[in-house]
VOBA-1610 file (N, C-alpha, C; in pm, whole numbers, padded with zeros to 5 digits, always signed):
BEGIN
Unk-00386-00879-00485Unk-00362-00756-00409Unk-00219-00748-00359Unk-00160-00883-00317Unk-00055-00853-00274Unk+00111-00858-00415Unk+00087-00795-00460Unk+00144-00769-00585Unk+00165-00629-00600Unk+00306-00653-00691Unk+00297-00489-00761Unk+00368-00404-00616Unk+00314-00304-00628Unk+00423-00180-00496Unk+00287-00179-00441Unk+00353-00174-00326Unk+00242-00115-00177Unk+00322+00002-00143Unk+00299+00123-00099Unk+00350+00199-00070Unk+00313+00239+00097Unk+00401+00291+00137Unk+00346+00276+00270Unk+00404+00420+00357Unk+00274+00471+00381Unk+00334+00625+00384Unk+00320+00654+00513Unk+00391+00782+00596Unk+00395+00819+00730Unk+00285+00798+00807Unk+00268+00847+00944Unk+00130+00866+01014Unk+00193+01000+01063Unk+00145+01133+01011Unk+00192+01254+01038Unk+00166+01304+01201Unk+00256+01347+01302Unk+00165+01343+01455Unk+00193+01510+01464Unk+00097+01557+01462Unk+00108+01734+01505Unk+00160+01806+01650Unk+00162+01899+01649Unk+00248+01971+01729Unk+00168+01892+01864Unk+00039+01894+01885Unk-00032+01851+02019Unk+00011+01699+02054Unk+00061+01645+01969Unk+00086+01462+01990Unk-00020+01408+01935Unk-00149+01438+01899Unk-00197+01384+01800Unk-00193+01340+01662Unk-00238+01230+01624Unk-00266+01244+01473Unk-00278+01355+01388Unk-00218+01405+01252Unk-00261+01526+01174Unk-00307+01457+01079Unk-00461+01457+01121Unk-00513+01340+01026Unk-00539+01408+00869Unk-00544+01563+00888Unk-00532+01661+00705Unk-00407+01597+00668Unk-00303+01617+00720Unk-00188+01557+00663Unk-00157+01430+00606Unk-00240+01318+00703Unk-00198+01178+00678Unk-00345+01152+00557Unk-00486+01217+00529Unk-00542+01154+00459Unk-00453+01209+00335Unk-00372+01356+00299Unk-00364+01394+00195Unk-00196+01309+00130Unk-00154+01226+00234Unk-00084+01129+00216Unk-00202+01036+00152Unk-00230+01016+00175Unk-00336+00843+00104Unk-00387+00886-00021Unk-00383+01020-00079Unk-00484+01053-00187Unk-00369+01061-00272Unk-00239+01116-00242Unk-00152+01141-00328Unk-00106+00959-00390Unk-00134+00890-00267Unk-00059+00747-00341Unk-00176+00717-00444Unk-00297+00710-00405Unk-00417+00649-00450Unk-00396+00719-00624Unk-00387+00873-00605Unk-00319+00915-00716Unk-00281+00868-00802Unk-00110+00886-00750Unk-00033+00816-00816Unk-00024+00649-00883Unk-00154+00614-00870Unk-00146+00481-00899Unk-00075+00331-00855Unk-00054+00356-00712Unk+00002+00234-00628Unk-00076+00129-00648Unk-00043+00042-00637Unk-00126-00109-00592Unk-00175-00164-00473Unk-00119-00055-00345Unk-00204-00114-00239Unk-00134+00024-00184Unk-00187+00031-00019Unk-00158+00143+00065Unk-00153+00030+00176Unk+00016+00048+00230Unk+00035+00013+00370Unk+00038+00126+00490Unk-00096+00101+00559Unk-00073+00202+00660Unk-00044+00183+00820Unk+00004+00237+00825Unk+00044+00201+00971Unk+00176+00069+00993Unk+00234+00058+00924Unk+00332-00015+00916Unk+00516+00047+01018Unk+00592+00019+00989Unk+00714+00166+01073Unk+00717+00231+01046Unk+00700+00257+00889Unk+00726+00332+00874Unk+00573+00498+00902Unk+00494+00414+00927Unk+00413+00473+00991Unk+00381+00457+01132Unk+00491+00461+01198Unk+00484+00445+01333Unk+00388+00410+01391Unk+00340+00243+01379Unk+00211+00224+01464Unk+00286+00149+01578Unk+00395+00097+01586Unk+00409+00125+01788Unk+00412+00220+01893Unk+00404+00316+01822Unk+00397+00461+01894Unk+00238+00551+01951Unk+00170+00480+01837Unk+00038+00508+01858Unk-00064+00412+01982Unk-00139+00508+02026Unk-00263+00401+02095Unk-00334+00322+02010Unk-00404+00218+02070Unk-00526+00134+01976Unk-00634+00197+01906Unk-00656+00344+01984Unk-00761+00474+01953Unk-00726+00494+01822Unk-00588+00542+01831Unk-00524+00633+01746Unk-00503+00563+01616Unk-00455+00417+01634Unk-00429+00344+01525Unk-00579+00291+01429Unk-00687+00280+01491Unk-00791+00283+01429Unk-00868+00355+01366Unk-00835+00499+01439Unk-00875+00643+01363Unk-00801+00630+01240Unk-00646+00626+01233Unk-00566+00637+01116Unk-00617+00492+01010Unk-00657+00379+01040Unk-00703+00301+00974Unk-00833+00347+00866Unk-00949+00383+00951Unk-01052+00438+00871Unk-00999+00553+00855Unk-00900+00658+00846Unk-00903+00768+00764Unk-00820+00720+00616Unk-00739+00591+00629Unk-00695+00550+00517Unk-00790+00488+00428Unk-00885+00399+00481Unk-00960+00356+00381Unk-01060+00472+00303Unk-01101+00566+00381Unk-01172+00656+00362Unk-01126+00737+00252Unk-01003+00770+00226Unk-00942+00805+00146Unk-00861+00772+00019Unk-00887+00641+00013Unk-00797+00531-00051Unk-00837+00538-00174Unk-00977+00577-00211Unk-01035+00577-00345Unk-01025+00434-00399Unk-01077+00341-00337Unk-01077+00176-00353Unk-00952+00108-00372Unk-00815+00248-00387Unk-00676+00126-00360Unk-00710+00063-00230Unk-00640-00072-00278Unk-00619-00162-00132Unk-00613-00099-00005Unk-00584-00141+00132Unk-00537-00069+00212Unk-00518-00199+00314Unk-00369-00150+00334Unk-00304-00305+00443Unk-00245-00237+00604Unk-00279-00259+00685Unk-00272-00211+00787Unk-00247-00282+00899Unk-00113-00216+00959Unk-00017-00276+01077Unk-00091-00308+01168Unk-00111-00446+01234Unk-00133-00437+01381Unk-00066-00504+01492Unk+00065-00502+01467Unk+00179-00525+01579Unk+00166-00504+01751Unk+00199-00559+01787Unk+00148-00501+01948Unk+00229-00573+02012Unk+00269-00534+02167Unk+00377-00657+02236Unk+00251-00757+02298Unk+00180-00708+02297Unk+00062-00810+02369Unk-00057-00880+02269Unk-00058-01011+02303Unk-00175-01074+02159Unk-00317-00992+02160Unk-00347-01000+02315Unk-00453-00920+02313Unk-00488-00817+02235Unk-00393-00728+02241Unk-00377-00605+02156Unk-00389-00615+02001Unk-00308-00711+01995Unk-00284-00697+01827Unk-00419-00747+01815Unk-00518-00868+01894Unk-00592-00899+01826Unk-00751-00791+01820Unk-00701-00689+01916Unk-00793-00572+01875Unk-00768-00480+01788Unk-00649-00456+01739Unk-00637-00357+01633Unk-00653-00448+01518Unk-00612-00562+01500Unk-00728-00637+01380Unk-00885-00606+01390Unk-00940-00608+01515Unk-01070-00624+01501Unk-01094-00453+01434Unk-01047-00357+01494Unk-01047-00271+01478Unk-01032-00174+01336Unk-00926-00269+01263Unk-00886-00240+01101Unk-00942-00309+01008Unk-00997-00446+01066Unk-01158-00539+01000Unk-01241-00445+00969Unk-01318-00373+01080Unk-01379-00278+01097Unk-01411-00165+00976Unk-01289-00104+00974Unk-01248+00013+00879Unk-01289-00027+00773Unk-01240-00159+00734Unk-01279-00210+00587Unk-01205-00246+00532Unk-01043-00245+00638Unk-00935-00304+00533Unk-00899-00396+00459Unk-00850-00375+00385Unk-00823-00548+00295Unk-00727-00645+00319Unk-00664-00611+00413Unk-00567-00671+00466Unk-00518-00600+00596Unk-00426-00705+00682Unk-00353-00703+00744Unk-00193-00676+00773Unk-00106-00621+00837Unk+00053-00645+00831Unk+00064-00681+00978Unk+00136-00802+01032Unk+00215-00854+01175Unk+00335-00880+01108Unk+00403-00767+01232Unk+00540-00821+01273Unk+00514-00858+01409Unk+00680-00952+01449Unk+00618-00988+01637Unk+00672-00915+01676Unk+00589-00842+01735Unk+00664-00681+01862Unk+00699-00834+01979Unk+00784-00733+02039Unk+00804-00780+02198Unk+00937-00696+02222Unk+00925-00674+02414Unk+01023-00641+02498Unk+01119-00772+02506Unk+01071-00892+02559Unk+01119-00953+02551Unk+01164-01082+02429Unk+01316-01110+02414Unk+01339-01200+02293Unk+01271-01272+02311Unk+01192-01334+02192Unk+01105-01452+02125Unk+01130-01550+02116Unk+01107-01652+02115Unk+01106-01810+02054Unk+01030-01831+01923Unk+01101-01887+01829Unk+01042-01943+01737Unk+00855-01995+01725Unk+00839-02076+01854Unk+00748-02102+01917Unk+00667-01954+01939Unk+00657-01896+02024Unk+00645-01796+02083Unk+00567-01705+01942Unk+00629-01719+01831Unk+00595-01615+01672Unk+00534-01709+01634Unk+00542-01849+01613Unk+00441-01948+01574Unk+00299-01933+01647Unk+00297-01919+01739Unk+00184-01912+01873Unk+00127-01776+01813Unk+00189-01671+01795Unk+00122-01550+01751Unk+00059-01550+01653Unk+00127-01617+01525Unk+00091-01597+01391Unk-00099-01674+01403Unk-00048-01816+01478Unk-00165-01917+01534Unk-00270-01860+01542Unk-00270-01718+01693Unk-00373-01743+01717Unk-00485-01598+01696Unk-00343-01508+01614Unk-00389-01393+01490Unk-00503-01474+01378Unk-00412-01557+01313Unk-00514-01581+01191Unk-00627-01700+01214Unk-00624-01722+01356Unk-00778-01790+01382Unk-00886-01690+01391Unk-00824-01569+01425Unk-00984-01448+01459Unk-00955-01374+01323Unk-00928-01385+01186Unk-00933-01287+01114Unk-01033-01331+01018Unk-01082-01198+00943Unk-01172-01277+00829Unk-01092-01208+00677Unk-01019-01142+00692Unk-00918-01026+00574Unk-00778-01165+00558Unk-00687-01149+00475Unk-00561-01165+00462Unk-00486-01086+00562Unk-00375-01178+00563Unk-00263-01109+00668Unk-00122-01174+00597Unk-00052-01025+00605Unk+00124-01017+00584Unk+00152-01058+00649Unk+00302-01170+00627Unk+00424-01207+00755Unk+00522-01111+00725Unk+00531-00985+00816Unk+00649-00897+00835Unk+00752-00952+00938Unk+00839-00952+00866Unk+00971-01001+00865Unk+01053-00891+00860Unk+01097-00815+01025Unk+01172-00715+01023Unk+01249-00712+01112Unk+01402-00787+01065Unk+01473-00841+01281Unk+01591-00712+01256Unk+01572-00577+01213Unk+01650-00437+01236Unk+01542-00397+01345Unk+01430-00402+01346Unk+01337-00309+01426Unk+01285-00452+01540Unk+01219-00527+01497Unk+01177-00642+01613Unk+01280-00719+01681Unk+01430-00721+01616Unk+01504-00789+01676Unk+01542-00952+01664Unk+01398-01009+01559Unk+01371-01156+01539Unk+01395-01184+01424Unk+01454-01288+01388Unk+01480-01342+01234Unk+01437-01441+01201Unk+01314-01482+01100Unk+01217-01576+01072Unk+01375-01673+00990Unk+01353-01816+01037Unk+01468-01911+01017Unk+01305-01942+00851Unk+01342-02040+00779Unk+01290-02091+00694Unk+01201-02225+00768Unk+01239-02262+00840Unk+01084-02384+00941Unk+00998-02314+00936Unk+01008-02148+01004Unk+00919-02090+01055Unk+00833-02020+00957Unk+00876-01994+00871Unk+00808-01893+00728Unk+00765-02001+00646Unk+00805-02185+00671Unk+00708-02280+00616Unk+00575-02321+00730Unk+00615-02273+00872Unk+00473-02331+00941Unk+00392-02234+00956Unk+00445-02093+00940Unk+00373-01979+00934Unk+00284-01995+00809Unk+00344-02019+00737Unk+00290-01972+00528Unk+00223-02053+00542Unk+00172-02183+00641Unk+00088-02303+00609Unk-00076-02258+00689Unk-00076-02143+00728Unk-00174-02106+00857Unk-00264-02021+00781Unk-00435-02027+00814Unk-00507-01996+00725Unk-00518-01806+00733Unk-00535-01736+00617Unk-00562-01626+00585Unk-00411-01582+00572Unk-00316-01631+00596Unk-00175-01606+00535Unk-00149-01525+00375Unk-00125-01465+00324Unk-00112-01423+00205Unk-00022-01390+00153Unk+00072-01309+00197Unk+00228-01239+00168Unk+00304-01301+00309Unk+00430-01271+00232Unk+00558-01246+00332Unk+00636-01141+00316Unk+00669-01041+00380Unk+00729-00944+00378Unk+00910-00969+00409Unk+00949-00994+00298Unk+01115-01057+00319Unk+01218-00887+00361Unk+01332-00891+00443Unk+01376-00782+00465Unk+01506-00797+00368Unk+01454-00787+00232Unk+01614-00772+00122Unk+01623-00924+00026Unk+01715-00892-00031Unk+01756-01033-00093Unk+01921-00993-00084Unk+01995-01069-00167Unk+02148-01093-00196Unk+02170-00990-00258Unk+02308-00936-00277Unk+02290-00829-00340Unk+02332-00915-00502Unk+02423-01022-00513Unk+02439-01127-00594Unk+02284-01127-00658Unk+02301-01128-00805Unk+02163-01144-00925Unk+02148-01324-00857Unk+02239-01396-00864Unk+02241-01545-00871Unk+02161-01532-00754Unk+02220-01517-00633Unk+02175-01552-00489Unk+02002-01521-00465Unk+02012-01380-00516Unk+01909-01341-00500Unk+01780-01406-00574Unk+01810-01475-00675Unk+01719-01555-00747Unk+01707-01690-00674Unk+01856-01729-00631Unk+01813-01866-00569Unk+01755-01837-00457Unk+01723-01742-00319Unk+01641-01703-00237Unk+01536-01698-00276Unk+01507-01663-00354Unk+01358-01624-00408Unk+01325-01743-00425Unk+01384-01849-00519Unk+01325-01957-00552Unk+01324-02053-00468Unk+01403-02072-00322Unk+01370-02111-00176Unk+01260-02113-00152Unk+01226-01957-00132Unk+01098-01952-00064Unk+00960-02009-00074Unk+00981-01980-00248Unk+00860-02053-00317Unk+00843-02194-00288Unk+00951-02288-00259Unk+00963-02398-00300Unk+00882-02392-00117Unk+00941-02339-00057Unk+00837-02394+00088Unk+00758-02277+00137Unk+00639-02173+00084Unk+00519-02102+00115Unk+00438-02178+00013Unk+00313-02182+00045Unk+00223-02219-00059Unk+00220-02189-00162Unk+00163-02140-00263Unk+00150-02133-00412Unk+00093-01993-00415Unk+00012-01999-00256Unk-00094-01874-00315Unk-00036-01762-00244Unk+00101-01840-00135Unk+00145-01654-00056Unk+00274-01670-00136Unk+00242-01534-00160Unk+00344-01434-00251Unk+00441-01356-00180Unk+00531-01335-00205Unk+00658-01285-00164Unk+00719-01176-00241Unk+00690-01078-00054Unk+00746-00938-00070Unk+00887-00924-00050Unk+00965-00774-00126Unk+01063-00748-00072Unk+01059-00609-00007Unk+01116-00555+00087Unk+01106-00497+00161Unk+01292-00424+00176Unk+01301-00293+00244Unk+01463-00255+00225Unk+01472-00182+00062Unk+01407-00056+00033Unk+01424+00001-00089Unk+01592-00010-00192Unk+01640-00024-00104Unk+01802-00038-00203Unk+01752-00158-00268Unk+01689-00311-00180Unk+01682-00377-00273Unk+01584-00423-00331Unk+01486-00302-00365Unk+01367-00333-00440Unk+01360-00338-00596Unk+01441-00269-00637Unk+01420-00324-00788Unk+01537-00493-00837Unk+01615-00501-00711Unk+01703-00659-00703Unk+01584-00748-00659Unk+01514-00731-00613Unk+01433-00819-00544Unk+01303-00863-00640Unk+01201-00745-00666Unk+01158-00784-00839Unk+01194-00863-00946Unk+01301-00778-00967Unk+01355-00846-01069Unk+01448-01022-01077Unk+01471-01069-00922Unk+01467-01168-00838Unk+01337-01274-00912Unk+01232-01235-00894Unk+01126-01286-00845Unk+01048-01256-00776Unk+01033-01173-00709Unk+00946-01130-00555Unk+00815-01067-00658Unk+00719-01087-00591Unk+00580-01034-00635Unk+00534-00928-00621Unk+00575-00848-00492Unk+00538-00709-00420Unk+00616-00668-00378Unk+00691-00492-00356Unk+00742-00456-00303Unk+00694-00334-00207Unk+00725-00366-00081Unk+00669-00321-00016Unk+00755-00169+00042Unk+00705-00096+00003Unk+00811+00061-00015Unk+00802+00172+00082Unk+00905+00234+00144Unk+00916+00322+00286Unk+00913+00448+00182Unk+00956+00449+00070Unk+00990+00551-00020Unk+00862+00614-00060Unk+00786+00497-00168Unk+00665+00498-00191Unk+00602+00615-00161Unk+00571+00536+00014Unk+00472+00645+00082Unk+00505+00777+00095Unk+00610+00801+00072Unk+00577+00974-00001Unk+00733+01050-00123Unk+00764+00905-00155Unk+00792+00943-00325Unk+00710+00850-00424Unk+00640+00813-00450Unk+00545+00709-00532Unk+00628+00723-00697Unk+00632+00835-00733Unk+00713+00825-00898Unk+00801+00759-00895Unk+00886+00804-00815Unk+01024+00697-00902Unk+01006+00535-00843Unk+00992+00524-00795Unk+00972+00377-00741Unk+00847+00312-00815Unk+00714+00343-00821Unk+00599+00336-00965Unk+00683+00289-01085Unk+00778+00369-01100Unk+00897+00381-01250Unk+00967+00267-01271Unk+01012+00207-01160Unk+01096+00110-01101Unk+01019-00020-01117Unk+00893-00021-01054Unk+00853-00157-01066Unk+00770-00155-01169Unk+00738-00043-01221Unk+00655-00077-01385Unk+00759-00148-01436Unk+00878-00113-01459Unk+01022-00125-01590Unk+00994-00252-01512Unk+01036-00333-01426Unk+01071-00474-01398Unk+00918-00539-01466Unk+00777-00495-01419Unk+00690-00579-01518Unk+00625-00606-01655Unk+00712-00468-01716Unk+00695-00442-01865Unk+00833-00548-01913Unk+00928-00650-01818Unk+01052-00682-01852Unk+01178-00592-01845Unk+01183-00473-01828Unk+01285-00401-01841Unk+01389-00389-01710Unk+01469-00496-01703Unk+01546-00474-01576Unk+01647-00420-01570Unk+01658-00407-01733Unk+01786-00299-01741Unk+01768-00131-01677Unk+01603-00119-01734Unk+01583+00028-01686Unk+01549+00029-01531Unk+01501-00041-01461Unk+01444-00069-01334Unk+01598-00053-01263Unk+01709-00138-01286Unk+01873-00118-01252Unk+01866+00022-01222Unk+01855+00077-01353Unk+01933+00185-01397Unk+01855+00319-01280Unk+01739+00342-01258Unk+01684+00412-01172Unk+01693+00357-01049Unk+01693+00230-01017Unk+01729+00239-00837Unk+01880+00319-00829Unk+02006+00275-00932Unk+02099+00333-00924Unk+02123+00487-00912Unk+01972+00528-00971Unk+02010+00671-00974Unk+01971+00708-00825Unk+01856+00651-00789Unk+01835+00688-00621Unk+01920+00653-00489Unk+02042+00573-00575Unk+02179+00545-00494Unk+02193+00647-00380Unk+02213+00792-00430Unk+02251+00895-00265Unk+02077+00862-00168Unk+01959+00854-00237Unk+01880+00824-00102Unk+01921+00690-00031Unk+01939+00607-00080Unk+01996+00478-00012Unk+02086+00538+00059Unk+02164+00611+00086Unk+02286+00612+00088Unk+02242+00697+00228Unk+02161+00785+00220Unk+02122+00836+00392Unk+02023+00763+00453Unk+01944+00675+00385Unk+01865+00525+00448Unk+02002+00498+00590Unk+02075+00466+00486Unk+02184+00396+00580Unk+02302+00470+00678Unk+02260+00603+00655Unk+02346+00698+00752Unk+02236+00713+00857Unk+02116+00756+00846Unk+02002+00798+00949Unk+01924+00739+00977Unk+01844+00619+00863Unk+01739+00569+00885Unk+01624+00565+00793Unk+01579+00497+00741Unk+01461+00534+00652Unk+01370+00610+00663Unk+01292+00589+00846Unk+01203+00704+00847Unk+01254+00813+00891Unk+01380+00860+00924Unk+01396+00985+00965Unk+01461+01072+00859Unk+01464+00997+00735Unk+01488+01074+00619Unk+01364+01087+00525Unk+01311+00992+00562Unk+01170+01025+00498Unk+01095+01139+00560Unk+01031+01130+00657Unk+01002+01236+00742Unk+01102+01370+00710Unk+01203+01372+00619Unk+01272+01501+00617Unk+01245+01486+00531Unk+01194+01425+00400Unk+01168+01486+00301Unk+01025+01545+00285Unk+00981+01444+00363Unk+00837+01512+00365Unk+00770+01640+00361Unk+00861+01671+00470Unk+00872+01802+00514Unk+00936+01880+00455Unk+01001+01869+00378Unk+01094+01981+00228Unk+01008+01968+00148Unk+00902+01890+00126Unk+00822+01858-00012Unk+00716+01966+00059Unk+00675+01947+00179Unk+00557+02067+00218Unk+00438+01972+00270Unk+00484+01850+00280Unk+00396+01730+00252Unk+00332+01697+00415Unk+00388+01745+00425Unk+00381+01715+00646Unk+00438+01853+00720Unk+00430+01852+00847Unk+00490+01967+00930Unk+00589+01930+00962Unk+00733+02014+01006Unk+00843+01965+01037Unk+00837+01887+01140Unk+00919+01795+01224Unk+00893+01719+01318Unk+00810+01628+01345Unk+00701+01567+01243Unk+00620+01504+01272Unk+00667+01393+01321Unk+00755+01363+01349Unk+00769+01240+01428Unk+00718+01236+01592Unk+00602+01114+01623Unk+00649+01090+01723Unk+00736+01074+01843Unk+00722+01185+01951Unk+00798+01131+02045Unk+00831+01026+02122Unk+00943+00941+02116Unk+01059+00998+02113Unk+01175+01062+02056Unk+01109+01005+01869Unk+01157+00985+01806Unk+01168+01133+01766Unk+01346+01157+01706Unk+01354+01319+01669Unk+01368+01346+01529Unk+01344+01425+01460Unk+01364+01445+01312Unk+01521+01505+01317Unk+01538+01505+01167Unk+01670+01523+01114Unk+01678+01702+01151Unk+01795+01781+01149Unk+01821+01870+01158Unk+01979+01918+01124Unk+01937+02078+01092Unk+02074+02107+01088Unk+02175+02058+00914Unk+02283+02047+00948Unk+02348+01939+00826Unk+02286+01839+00769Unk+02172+01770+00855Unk+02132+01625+00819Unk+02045+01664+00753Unk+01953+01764+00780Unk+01767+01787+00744Unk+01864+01864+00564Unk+01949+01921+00599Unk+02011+01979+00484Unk+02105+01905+00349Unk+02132+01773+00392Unk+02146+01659+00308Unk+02052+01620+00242Unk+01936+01597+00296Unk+01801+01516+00269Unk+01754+01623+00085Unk+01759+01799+00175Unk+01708+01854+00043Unk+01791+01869-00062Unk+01944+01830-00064Unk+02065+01814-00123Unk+02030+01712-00232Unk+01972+01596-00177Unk+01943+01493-00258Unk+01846+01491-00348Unk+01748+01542-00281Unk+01572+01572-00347Unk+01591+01656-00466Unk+01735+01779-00452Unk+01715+01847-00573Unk+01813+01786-00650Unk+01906+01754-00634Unk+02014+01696-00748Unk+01918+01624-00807Unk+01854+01505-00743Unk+01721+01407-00781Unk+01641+01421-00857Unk+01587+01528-00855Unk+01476+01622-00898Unk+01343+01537-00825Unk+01412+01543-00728Unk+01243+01432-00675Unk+01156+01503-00609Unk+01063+01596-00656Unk+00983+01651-00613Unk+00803+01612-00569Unk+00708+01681-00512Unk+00591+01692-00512Unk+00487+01658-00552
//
């Protein structure tokens, strides 16, 4: 399961601050569609720190519900263990097939401190669970001790790596690091769409995609070509999605996603959670700049 593209698509929030749960199941049907290999929901890019425990469990069973038996891996981050260890119980529940933890916190972490979490997460689970590895948004950077005492802890399955080298060499010798200290049986994600077809074609097993969740073609395109062998063509199309990378890194992943969404017809404008603001103006007008030169449509 943890192989191949996970795609991992918005959590749409409507004008009232609720969930737009028409919106977010007809997100899950379009990936299931399109033929993904798993559905990450509730991940950042589906804003599950923003949501309640209510809210994040509603969006859990409306993903599985909709999933049409794709996988379905689902965030349960929280600054408090307590918490996280109810939105596991909660996404158990649903039926998911997995798990995603990153370590939320207000306050900086200890090594210890993410060891202790990972601990005493995968003593109450009965599903697999991702190690998300995201120190742009959590602030924490898994050293290699920690992603060997983590990867050694039961129901462990993936690691969610944030990138590789941009170097072919480096990036292979990272890859082949990792392996040498996670078990045999957790597999290693890459994560950071610029370097998802470097990271494949690396070695990495899964890529775990912000894009995906609501462009699924070209990225589908991308990691088919790397497992049919073709890394020449897999190159050749991340290169072409070069200008989306390219406002990843001016705005943000989800706040350009969320603008495309919304040019595609795919969501309502603004669905972002407050606080968080959508693109506008020049910016919201870049986003559809790209989509059509792109031809990345619907």
């Amino acid at each position: 399961m943890f192989t191949g593209l996970s795609a991992f698509p918005l959590t749409p929030i409507a004008a009232d601050g609720d969930i737009d749960e028409e919106a977010f199941a007809h997100l899950v049907r379009r990936l299931a569609a399109a033929g993904v290999d798993s559905i990450g929901a509730l991940g950042s890019t589906g804003s599950y720190a923003y949501l309640t425990l209510q809210e994040r469990a509603r969006a859990a069973r409306i993903a599985v519900e909709h999933a049409d038996g794709v996988p379905v891996v689902v965030g349960i981050g929280a600054l408090r263990t307590r918490d996280v260890l109810a939105a596991a119980e909660d996404a158990q529940n649903a039926g998911v097939a997995g798990v995603l933890l990153a370590p939320v916190s207000y306050q900086p972490l200890t090594d210890e401190d993410v060891f202790g979490l990972y601990e005493d997460v995968t003593a109450n689970l009965s599903v697999p669970l991702v190690v998300y590895d995201n120190p742009r948004t959590t602030r924490f950077t898994f050293t290699d001790e920690l992603y060997t005492r983590v990867g050694r802890l039961p129901r462990v399955a993936s690691v969610k790596i944030p990138g590789v080298p941009a170097d072919p060499a480096a990036a292979r010798a990272r890859v082949a690091r990792l392996r040498e200290i996670l078990p045999r049986h957790v597999t290693v994600g890459v994560s950071g769409d610029a370097f998802g077809a470097a990271g494949l074609t690396a070695g990495c097993d899964a890529w775990y995609s912000v894009t995906a969740g609501t462009l699924p073609g070209p990225i589908l395109a991308i990691t088919r070509a790397v497992q049919a062998g073709r890394a020449d063509r897999a190159r050749e199309e991340s290169e072409r999605l070069q200008p989306l990378w390219d406002l990843f890194d001016r705005h943000g992943s989800l706040r350009v996603i969320a603008a495309a969404a919304a040019e595609l017809g795919l969501t309502p404008d603004h669905s972002l959670p407050l606080p968080l603001r959508g693109l506008s103006g020049d910016d919201r007008k870049q986003v559809a700049d790209v989509l059509r030169r792109l031809r990345l449509g619907a």
